[in-house]
N, C-alpha and C positions, 0 to 999 in steps of 0.2 A: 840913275840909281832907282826914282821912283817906276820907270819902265820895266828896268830889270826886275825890281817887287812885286809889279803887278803880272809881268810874264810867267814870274817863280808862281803865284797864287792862282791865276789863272791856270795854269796844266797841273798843279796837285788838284785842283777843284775836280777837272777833267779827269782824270786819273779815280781820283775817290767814288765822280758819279758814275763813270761807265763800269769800273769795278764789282763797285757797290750793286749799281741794276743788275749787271748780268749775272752774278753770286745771289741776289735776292730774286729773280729769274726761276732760278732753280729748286725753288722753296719746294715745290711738287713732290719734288723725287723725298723727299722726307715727310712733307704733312699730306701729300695725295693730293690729286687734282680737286675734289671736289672740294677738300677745307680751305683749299688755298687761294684755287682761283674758280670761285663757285659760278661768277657769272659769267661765263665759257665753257664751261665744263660738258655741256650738253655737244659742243664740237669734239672731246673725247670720247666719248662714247657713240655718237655720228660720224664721223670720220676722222679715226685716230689716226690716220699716216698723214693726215697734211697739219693736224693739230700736232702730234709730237715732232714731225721735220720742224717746225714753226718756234713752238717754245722751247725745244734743245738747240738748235742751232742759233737762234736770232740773239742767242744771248753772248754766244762765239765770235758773231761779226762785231757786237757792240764791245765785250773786252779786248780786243784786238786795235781799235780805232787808236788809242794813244798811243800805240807801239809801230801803227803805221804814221802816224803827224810826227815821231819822234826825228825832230831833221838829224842828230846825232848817230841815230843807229842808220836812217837812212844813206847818209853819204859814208860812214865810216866800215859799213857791214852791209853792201848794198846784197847780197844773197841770202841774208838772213830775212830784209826788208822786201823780197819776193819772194821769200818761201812764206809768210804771214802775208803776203798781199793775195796769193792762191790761194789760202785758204780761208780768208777774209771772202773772196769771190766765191768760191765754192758754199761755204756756208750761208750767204747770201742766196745765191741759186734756188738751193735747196727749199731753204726757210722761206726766200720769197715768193714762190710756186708754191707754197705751203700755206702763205700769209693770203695770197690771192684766191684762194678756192672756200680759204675761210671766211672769208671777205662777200666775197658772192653767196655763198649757203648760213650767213648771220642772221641771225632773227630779230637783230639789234633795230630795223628799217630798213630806208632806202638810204636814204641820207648817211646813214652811218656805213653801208658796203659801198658807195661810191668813194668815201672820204677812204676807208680803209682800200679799196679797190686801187685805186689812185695812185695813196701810199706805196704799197704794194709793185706796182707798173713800176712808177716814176724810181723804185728801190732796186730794181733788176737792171732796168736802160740802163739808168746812170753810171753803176756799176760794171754792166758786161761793155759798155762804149768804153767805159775810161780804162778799162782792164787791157780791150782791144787797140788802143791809140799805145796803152806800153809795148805793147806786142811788134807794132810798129815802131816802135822809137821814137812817139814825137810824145817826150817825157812834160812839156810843159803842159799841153793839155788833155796829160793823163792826169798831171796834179791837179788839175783846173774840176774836172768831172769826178776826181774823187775826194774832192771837196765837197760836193753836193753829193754823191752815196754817204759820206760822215755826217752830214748834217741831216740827211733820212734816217739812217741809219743812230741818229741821237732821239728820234722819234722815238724810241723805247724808255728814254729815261724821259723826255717834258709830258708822256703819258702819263706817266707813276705822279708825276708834279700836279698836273691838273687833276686826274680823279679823285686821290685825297684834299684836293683845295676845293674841289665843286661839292666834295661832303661834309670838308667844315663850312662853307656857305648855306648846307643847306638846299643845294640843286637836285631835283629826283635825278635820281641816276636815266632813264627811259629821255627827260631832257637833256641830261650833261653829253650822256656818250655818245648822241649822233655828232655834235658840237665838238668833243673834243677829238673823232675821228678824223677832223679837217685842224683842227687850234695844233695839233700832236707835232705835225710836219712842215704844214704851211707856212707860218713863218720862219719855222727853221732855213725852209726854203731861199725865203726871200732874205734873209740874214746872209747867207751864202752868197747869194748875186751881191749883195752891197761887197762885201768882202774881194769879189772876184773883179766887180767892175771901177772900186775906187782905190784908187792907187793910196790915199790916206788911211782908210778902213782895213787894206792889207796890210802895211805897214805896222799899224796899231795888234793887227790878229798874230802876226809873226813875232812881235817882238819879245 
């Protein structure tokens, strides 16, 4: 009972914040790049085609995620659950070829386009392997690799978490954000492998 509560609370959470990011994502198209997301902005108007593939699409992969973990739609509608895993991959592509050049021409440092560059790489692999292994038919370690594209791909929302937490602390933004270009993914990262590699830690992530 207390498992079942916590699985019930656990995927509304999921559900609210990937929602939530990728609808709050979108603030641009209504307040304008520059009110919205002022510290980027200057990649608008530097290079708008990697900057807009980027923030329209990365918002597409991320509301997409619980509708791919959904085991119910998956076994019960498995056509429905690779027409959204295409385009989960596709908008990925896009955005993360998009994500990567921004990454590189940031004015943020060095430290912060590696962290972002990184992201970025490790967002594509993971994704076009585990896309490539469905292709193939070896379904379990399709699931296996796009469990880590969803936990890169949650890097959009423990962003949104740490910058407004490093500004109620008080952290200059010029220090936070080389910092949280590595804090964003990286343990997402490694949260993922625990999941993957303990047979308890799955257990507990499924239920």
């Amino acid at each position: 009972m207390i498992a079942t509560t916590l699985g019930w609370g656990r995927n509304a959470l999921l559900w609210i914040l990937c929602l939530g990011v990728a609808l709050a994502s979108w603030r641009f198209m209504v307040g304008g790049v520059e009110a919205t997301m002022g510290f980027v902005a200057y990649h608008a108007q530097m290079r708008p085609i990697a900057f807009f593939a980027h923030v329209v699409l990365a918002p597409v992969a991320l509301a997409l995620v619980p509708f791919q973990l959904w085991q119910g739609l998956r076994q019960r509608r498995p056509v429905i659950h690779r027409a959204i895993g295409r385009t989960y991959g596709i908008a990925i592509l896009i955005s993360g070829a998009g994500g990567l050049w921004l990454a590189i021409t940031t004015e943020a440092g060095l430290v912060a386009a590696l962290g972002f560059g990184l992201l970025a790489m490790s967002w594509l692999g993971t994704t076009m392997w585990g896309i490539s292994l469905a292709m193939r038919g070896d379904r379990a370690a399709h699931r296996r690799w796009m469990i880590r594209s969803i936990a890169l791909t949650l890097a959009a929302v423990t962003l949104r978490i740490y910058i407004p937490l490093s500004m109620a602390l008080d952290i200059p933004f010029p220090t936070a954000y080389p910092a949280i270009a590595w804090l964003c993914w990286v343990p997402n990262l490694v949260v993922a492998e625990i999941i993957l590699r303990w047979p308890k830690a799955r257990r507990l992530a499924i239920a």
